[in-house]
C-alpha positions in Angstrom: 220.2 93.8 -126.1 220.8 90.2 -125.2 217.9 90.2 -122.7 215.1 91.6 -126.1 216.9 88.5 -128.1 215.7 86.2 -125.1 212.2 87.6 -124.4 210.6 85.9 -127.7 212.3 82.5 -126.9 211.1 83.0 -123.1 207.3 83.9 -124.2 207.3 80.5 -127.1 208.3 78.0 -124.4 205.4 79.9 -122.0 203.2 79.7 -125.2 204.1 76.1 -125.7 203.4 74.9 -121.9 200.1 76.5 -121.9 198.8 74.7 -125.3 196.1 72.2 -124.0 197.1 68.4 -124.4 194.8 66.2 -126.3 192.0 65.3 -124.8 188.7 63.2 -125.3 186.3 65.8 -123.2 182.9 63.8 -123.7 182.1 61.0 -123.4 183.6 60.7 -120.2 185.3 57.9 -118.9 183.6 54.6 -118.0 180.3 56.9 -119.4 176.9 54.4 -120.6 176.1 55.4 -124.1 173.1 55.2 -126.4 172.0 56.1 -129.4 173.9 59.1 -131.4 176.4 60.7 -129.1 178.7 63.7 -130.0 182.3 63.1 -129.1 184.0 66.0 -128.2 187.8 66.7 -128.0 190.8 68.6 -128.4 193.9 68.2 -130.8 195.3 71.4 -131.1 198.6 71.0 -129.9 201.9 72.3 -131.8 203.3 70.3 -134.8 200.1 69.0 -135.4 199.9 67.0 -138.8 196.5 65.2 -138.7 194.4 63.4 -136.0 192.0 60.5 -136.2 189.6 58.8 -133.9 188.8 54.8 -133.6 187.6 52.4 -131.0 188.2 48.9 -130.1 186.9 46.1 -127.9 187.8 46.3 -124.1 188.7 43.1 -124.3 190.8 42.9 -127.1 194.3 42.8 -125.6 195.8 43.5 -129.4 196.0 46.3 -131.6 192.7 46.1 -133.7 191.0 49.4 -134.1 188.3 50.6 -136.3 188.5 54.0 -137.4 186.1 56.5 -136.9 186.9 59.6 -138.2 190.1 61.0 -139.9 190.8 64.8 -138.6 192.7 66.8 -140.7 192.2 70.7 -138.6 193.1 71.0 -135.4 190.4 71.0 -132.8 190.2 72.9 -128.7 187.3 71.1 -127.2 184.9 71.3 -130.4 182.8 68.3 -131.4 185.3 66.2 -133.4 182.6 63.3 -134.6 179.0 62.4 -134.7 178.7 58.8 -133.4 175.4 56.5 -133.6 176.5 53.6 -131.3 173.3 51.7 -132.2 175.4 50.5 -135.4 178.0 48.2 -133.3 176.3 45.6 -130.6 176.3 46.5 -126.6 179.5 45.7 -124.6 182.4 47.7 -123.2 184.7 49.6 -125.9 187.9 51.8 -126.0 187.6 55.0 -127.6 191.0 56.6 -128.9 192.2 59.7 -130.0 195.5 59.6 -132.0 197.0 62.9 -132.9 199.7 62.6 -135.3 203.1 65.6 -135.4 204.9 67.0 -138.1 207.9 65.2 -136.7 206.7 61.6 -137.7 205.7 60.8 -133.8 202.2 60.9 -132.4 200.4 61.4 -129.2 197.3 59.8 -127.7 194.4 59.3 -125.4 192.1 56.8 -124.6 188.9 56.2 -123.0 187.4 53.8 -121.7 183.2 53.3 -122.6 180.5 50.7 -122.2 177.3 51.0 -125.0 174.3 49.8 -124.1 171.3 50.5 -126.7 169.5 47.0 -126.4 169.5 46.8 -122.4 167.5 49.3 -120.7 170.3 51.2 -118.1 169.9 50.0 -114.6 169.7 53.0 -112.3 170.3 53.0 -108.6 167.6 52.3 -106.3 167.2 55.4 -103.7 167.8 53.8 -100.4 164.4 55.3 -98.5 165.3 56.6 -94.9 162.7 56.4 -91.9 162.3 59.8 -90.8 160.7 60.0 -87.1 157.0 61.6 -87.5 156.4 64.5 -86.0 154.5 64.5 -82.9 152.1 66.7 -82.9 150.1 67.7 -80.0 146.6 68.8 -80.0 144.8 71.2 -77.7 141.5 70.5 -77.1 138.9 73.5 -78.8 137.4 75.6 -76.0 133.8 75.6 -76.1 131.0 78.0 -74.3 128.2 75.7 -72.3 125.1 77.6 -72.8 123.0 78.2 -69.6 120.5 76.3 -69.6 117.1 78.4 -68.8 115.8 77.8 -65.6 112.9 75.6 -65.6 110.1 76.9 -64.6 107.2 74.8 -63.1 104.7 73.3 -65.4 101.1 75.3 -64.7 98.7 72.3 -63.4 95.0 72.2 -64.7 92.5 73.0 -61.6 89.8 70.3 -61.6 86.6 71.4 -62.4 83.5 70.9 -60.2 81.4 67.7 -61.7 77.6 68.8 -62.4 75.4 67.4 -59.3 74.6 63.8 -60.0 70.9 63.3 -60.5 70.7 60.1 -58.9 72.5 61.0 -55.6 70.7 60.3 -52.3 70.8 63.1 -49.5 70.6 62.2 -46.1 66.7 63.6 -45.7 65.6 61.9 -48.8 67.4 58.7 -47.3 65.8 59.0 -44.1 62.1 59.8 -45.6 62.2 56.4 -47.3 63.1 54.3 -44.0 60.5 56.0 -42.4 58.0 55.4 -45.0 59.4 51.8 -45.7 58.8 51.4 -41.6 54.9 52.5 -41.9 54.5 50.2 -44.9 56.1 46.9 -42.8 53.8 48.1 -39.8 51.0 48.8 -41.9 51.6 44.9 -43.2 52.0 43.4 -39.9 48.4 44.5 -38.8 46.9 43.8 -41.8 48.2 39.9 -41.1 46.5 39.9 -37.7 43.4 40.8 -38.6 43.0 38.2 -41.2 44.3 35.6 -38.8 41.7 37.0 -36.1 39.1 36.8 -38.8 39.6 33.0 -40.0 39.5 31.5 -36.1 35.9 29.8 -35.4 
């Protein structure tokens, strides 16, 4: 009987432990932002009484926030406020989330953001790595060498016998004239000595 009694106090403190703390989910800590940006969180947490969300400068070392959004439901990683960060000038800022209990205490969590809509973000040059080359190596095509056709020799023109020249001497015809060339000389000579043997007294 006891043990029944102690069961539902056993499975409440289980219950308890497992309720999520509150938590800013996105944007996440030390995150750029631009523009509109959802912020997403969670609240629901027992004793809850309200919740609100506000931001400050990183550098301010006091308590000065400006409120964001006043949450009066209970939130488990839903969007909790829609944020256009263009309406506040670039720098680095402190998000908070400020859950307030039934019991008059509260419990919070911050987050630390820098927004930058005027300044283009500065993203991190790839550090380019020599890779070796690869070495191919290249095998020279194999090509046939035609055979050449054996040469055969070039067919020569035979010469052709000239016609006989009409002008050309034959060895008769060359002897015929010295002999009658001779007789003429001769024929000459006598002819002188009988007109010389006719003029002397």
């Amino acid at each position: 009987m006891k043990i029944r009694l102690f069961l539902p106090f056993v499975l409440f403190l289980l219950a308890a432990q497992d309720s999520p703390p509150i938590a800013i989910t996105s944007p996440a800590s030390g995150e750029i932002l631009r523009g509109e940006i959802t912020i997403i969180g969670s609240t629901d947490v027992p004793n809850f009484a309200s919740a609100q969300l506000d931001f400050k400068y990183a550098s301010d070392d006091g308590d000065s926030w400006f409120p964001l959004a006043a949450l009066s439901q209970p939130a488990l990683d839903s969007p909790l406020y829609l944020w256009n960060t263009a309406s506040i000038t670039d720098g680095d800022y402190i998000l908070r989330l400020r859950v307030n209990l039934t019991d008059g205490t509260f419990q919070e969590v911050t987050v630390p953001i820098t927004i930058q809509n005027d300044a283009p973000i500065l993203t991190p040059t790839p550090v380019v790595t020599s890779t070796p080359a690869s070495i191919g190596v290249q095998i020279p095509t194999a090509f046939l060498l035609a055979a050449s056709p054996t040469p055969t020799e070039v067919p020569r023109p035979t010469p052709t016998p000239l016609p006989p020249n009409p002008a050309s001497l034959t060895q008769s015809t060359i002897l015929s004239s010295l002999g009658r060339g001779a007789i003429v000389i001769i024929g000459l000579f006598i002819f002188s000595f009988i007109l010389l043997r006719l003029r002397q007294p």
